[in-house]
MMTF fields as JSON, N, C-alpha, C and O atoms, coordinates in Angstrom:
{
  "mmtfVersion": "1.0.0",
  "mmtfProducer": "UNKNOWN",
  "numBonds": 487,
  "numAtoms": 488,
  "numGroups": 122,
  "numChains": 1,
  "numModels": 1,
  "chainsPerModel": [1],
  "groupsPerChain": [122],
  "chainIdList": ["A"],
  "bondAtomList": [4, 2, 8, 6, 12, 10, 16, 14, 20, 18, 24, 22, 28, 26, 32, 30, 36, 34, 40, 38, 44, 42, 48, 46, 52, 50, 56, 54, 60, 58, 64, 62, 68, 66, 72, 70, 76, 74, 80, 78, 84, 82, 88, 86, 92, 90, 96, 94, 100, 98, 104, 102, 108, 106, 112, 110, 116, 114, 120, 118, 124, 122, 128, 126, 132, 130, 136, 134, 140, 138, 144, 142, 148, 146, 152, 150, 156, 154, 160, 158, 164, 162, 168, 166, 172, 170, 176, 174, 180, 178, 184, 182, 188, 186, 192, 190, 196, 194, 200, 198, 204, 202, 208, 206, 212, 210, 216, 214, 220, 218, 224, 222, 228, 226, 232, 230, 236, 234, 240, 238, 244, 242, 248, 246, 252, 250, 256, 254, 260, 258, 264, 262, 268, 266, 272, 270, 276, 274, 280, 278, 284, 282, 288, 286, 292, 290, 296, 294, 300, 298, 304, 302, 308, 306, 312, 310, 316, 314, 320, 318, 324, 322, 328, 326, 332, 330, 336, 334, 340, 338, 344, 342, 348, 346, 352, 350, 356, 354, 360, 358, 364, 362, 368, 366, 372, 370, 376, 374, 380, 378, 384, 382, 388, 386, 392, 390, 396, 394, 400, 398, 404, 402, 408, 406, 412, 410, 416, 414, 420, 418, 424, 422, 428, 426, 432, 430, 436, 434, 440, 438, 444, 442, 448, 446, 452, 450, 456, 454, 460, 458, 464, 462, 468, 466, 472, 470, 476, 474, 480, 478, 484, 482],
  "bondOrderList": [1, 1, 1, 1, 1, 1, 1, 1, 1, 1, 1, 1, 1, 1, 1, 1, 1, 1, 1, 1, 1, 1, 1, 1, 1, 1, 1, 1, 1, 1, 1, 1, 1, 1, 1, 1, 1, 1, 1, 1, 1, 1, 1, 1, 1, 1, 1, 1, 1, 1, 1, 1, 1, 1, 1, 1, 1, 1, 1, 1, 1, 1, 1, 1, 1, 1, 1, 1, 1, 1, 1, 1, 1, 1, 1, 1, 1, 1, 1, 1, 1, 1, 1, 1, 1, 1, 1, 1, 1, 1, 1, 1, 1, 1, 1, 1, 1, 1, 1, 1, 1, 1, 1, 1, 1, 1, 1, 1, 1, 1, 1, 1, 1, 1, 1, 1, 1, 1, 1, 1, 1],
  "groupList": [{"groupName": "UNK", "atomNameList": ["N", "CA", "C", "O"], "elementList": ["N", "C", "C", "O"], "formalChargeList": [0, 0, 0, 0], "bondAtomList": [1, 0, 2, 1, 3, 2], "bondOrderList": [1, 1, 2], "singleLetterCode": "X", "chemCompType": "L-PEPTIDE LINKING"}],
  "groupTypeList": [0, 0, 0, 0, 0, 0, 0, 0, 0, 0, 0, 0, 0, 0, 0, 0, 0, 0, 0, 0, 0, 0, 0, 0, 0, 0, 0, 0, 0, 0, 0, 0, 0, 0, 0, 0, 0, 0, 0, 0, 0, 0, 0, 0, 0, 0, 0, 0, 0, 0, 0, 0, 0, 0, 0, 0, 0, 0, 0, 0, 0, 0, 0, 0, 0, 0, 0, 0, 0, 0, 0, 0, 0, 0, 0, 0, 0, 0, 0, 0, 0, 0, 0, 0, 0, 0, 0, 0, 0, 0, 0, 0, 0, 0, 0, 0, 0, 0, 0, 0, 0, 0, 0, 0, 0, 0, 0, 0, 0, 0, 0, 0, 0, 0, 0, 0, 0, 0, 0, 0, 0, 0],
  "groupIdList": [1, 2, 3, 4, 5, 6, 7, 8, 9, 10, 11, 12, 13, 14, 15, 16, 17, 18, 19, 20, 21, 22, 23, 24, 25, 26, 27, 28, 29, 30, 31, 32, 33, 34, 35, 36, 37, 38, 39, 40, 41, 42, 43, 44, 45, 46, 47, 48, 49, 50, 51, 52, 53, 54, 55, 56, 57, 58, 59, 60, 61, 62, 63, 64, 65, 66, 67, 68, 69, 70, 71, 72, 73, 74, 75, 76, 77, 78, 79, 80, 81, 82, 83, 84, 85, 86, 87, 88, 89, 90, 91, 92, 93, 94, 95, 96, 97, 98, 99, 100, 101, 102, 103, 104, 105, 106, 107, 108, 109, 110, 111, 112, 113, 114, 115, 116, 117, 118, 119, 120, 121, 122],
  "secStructList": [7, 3, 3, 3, 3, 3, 3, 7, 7, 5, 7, 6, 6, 1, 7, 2, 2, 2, 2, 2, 2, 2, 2, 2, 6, 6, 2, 2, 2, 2, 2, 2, 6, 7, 2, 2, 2, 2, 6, 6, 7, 1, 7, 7, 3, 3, 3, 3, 7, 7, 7, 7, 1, 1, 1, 6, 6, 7, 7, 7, 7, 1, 7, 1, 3, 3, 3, 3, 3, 3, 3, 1, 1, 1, 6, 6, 2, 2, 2, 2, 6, 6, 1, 2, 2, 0, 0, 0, 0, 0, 0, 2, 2, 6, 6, 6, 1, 5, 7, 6, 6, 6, 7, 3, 3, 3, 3, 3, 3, 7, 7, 7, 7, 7, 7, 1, 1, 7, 7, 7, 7, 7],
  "xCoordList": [-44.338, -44.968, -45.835, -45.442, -46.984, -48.135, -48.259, -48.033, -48.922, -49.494, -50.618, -50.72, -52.094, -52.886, -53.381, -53.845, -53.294, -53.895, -54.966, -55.625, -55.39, -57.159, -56.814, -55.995, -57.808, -58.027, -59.903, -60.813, -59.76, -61.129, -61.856, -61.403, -62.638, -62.972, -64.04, -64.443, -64.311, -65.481, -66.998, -67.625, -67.614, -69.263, -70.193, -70.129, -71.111, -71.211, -72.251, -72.77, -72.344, -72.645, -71.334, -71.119, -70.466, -69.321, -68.15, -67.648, -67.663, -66.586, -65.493, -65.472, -64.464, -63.106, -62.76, -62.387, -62.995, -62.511, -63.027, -62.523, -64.563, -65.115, -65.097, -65.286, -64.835, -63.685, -62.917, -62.645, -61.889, -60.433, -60.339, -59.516, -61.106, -61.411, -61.727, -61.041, -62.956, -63.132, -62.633, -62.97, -61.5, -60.593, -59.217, -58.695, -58.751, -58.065, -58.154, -57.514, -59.451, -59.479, -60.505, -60.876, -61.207, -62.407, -61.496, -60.862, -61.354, -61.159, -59.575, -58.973, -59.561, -57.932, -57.552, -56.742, -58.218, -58.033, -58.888, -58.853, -59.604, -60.473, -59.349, -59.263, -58.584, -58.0, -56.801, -56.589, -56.155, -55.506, -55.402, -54.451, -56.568, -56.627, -58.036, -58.94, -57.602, -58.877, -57.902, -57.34, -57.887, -56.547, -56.929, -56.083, -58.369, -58.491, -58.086, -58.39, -57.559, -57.501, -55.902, -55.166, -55.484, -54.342, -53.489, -52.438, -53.292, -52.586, -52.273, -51.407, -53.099, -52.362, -51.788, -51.521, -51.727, -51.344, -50.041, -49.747, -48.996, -47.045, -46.961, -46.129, -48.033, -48.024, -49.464, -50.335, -49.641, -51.115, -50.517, -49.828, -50.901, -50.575, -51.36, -51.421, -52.485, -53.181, -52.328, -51.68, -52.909, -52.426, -53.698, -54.511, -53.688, -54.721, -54.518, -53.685, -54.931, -54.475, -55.218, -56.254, -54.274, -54.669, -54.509, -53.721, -55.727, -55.407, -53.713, -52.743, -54.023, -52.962, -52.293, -52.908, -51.297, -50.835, -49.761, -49.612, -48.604, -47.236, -47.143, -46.239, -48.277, -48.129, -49.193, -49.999, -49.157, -49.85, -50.272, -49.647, -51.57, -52.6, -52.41, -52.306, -52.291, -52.115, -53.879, -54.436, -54.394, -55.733, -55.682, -54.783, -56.733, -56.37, -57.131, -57.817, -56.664, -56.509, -58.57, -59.183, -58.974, -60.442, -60.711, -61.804, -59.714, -59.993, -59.441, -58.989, -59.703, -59.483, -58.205, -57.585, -58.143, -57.575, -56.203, -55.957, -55.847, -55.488, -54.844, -54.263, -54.937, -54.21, -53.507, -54.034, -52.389, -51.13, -51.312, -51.091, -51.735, -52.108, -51.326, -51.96, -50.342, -49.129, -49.405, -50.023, -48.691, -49.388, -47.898, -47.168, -47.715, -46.674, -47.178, -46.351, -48.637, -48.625, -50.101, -50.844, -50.315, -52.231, -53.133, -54.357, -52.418, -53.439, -53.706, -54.641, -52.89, -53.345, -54.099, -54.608, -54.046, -55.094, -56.808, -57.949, -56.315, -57.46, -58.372, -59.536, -57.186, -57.502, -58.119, -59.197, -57.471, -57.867, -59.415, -60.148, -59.916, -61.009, -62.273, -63.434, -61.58, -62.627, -62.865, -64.01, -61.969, -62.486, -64.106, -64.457, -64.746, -66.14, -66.203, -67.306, -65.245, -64.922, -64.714, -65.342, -64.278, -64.199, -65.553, -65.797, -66.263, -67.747, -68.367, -69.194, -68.091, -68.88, -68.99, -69.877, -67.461, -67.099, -66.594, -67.45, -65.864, -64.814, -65.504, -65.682, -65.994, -67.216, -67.764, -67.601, -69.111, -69.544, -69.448, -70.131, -68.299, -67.525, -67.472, -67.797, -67.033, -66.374, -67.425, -67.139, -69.006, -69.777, -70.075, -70.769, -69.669, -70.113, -69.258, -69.773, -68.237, -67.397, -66.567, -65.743, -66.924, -66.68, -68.004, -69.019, -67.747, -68.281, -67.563, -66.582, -68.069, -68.144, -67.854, -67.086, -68.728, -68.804, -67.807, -67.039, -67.102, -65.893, -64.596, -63.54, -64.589, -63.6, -62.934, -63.624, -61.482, -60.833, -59.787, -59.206, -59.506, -58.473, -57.575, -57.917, -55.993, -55.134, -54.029, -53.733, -53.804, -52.676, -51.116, -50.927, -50.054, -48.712, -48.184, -48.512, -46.988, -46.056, -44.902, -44.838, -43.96, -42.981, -41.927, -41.182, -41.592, -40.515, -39.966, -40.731, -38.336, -37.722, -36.964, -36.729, -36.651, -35.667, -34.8, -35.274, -34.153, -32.927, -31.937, -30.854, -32.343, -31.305, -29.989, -29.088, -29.773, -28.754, -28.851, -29.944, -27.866, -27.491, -28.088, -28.293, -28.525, -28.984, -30.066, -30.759, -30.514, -32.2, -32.858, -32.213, -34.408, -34.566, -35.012, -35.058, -35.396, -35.597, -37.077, -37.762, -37.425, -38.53, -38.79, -39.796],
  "yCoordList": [-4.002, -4.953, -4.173, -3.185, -4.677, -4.142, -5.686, -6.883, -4.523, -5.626, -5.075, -3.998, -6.544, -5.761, -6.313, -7.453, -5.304, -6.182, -6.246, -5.212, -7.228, -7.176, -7.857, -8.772, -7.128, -7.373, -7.503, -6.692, -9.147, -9.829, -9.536, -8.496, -9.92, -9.863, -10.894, -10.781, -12.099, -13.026, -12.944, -12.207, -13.735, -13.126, -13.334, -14.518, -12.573, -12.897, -14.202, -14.483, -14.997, -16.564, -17.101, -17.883, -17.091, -18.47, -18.333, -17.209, -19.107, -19.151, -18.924, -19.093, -18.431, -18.469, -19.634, -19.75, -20.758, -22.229, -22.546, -23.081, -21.879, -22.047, -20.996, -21.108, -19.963, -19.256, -19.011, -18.371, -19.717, -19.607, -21.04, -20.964, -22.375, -23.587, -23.213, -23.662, -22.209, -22.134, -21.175, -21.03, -20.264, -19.306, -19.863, -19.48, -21.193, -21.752, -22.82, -22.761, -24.123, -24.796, -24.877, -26.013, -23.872, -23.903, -22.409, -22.636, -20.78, -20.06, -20.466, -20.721, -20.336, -20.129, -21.025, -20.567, -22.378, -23.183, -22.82, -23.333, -21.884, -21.102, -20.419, -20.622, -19.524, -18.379, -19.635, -19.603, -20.641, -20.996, -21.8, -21.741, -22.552, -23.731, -23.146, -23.781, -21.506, -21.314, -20.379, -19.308, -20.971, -20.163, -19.293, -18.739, -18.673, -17.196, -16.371, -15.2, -16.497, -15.749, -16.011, -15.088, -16.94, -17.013, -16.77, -16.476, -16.713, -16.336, -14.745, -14.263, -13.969, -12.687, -12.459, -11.418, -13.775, -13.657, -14.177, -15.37, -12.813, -13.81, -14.501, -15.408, -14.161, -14.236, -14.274, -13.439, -15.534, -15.321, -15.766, -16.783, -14.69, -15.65, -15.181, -13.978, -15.754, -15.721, -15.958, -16.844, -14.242, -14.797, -14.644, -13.721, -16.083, -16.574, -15.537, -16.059, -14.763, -14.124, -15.063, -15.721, -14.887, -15.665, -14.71, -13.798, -14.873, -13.61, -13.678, -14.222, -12.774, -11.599, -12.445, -12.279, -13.111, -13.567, -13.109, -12.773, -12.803, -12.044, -10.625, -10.407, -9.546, -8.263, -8.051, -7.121, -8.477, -7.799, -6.864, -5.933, -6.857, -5.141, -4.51, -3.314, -4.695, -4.589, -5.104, -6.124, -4.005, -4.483, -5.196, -4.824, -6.615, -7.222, -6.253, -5.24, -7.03, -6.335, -6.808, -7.69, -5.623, -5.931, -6.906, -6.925, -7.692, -8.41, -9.83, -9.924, -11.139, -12.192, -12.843, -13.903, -11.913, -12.402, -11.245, -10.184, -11.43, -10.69, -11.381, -12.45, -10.729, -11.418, -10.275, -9.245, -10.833, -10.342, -10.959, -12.159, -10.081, -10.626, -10.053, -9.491, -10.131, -9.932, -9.926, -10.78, -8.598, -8.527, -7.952, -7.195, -8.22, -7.415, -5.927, -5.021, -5.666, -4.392, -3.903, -4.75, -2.584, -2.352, -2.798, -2.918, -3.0, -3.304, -4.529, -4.728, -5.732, -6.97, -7.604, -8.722, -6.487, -6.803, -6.164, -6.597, -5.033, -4.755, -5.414, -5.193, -6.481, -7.964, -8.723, -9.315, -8.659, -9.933, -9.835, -10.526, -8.906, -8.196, -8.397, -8.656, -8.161, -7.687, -9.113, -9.223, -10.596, -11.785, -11.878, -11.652, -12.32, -13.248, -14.183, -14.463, -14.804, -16.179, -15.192, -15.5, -14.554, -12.934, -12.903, -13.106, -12.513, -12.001, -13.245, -13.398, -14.289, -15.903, -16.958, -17.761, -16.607, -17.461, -16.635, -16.599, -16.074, -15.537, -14.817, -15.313, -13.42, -12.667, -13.07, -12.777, -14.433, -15.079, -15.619, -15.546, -16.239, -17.272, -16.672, -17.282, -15.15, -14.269, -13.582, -12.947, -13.74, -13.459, -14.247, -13.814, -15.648, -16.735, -16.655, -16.832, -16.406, -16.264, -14.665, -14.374, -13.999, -12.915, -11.604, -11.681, -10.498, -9.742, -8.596, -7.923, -8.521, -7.843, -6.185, -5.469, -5.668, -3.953, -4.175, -3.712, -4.567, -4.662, -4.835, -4.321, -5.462, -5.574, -4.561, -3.575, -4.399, -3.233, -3.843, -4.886, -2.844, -3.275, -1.866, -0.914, -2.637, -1.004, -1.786, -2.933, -0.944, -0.996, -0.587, 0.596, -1.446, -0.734, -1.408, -2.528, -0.532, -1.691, -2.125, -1.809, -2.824, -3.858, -3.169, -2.837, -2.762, -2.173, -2.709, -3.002, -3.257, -4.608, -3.361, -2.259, -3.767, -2.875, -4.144, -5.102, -4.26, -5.415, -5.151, -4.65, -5.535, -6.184, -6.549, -5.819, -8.079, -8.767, -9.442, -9.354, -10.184, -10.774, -10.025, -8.83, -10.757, -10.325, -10.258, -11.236, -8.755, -8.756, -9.742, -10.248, -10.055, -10.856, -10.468, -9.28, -11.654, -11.245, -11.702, -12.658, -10.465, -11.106, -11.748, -12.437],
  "zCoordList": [-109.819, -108.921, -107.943, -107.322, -107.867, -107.021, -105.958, -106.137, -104.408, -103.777, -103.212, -102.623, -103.617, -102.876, -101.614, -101.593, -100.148, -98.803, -98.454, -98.337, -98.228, -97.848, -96.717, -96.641, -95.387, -94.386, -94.046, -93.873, -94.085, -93.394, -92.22, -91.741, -91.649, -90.579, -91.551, -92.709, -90.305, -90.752, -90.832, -90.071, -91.792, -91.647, -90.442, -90.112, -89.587, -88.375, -88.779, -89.86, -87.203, -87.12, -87.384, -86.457, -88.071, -88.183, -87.488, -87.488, -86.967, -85.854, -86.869, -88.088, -85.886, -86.381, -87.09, -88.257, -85.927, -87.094, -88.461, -89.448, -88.107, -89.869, -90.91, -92.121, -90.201, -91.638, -91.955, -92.971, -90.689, -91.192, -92.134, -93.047, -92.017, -92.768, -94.011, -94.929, -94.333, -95.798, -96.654, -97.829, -95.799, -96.462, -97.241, -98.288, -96.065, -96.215, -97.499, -98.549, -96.964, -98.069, -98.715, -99.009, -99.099, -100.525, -101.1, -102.131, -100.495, -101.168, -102.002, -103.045, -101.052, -101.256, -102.636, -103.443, -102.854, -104.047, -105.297, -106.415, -104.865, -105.623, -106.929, -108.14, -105.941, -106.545, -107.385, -108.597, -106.446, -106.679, -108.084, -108.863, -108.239, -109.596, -110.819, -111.363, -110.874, -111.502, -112.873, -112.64, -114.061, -114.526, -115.071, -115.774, -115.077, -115.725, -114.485, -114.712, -113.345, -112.177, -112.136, -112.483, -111.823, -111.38, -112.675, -112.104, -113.556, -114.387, -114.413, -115.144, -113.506, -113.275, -111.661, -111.062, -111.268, -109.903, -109.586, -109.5, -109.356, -108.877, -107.788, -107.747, -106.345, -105.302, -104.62, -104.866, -103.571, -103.042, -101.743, -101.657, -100.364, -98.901, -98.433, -98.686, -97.454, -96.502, -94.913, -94.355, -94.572, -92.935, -92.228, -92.253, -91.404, -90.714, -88.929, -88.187, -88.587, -87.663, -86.391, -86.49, -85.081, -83.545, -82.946, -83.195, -81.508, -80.502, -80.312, -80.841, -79.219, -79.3, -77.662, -76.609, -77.71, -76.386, -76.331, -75.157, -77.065, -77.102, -76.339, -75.533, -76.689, -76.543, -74.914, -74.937, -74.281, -72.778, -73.015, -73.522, -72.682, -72.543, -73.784, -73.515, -75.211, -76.581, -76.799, -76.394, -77.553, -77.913, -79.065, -79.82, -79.673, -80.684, -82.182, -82.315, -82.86, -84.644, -84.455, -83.854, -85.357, -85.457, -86.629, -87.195, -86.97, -88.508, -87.703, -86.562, -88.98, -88.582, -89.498, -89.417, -90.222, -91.492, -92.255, -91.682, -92.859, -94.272, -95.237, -95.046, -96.412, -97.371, -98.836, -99.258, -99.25, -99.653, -101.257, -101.419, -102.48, -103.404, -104.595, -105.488, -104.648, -105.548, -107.308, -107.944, -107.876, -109.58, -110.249, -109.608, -111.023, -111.763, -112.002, -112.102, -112.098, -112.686, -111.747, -111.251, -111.638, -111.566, -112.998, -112.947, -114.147, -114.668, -114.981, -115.757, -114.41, -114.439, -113.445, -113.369, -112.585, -110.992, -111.885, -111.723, -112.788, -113.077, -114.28, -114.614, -114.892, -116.091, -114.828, -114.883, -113.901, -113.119, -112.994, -113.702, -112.018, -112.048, -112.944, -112.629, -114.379, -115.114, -115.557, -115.994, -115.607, -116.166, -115.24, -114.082, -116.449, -115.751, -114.961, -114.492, -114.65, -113.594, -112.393, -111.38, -112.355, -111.476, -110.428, -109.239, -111.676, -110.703, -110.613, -109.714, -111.479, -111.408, -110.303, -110.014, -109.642, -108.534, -107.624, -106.741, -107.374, -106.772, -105.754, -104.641, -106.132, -105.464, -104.559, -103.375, -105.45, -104.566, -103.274, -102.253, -103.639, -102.549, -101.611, -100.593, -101.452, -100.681, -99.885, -98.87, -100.471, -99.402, -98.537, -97.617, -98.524, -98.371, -96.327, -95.223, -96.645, -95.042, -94.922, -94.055, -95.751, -94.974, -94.883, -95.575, -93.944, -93.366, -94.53, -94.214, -95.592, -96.862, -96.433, -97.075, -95.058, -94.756, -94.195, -95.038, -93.322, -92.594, -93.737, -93.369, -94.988, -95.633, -95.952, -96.209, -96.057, -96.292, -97.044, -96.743, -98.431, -98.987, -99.99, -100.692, -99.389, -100.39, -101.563, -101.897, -101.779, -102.777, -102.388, -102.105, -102.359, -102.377, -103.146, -103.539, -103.529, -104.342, -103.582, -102.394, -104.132, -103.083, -102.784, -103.706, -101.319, -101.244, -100.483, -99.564, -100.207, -99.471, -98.679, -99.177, -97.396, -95.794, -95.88, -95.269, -96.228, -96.27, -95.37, -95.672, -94.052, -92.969, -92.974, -92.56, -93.601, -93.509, -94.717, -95.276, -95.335, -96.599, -97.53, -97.318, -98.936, -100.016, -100.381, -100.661, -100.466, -100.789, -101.764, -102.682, -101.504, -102.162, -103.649, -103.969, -104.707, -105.548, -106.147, -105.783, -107.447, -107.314, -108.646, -108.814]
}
């Protein structure tokens, strides 16, 4: 199991509300109801990030966004990738509300710090 994180930051001109709106409901159903894509995907969560009111004098995160894109393997992220619905839609979309030079994205795989009760499973 691989995960990969991408951290957004939005395209300049659009407010927070309008790209956290079309991350939420145009991308996000993108990835979601498109089955040459999602069929290599175990896991998709978008976190919509809000300033920073908890941490006092804590500077905020330079991104607006990230997201947590879960694969059984690297090479089904790299099937995912290579489908044509890939570069057809997906891409696109993605210039559409985000700030593309600012995007940053890694790779880890899943490792659980299990606290209390029973780790989860996957």
């Amino acid at each position: 199991m691989i995960i990969v994180l991408g951290f957004y930051k939005r395209k300049p001109g659009l407010t927070y509300e309008e790209f956290s709106r079309h991350w939420r409901d145009v991308h996000g159903p993108l990835v979601r109801e498109t089955p040459d894509i999602a069929k290599y995907i175990r896991r998709y969560v978008q976190h919509h990030l809000v300033p920073n009111t908890i941490f006092p004098g804590l500077k905020p995160l330079e991104f607006d966004g990230f997201s947590e894109v879960w694969f059984d393997s690297v090479e089904d992220h790299v099937k995912m990738r290579s489908e044509p619905i890939h570069k057809q839609l997906l891409i696109p979309d993605e210039h559409k509300f985000l700030d593309m030079e600012m995007t940053k994205i890694t790779v880890l795989d899943n490792q659980v710090y299990q606290i209390a009760g029973q780790p989860p499973t996957n």
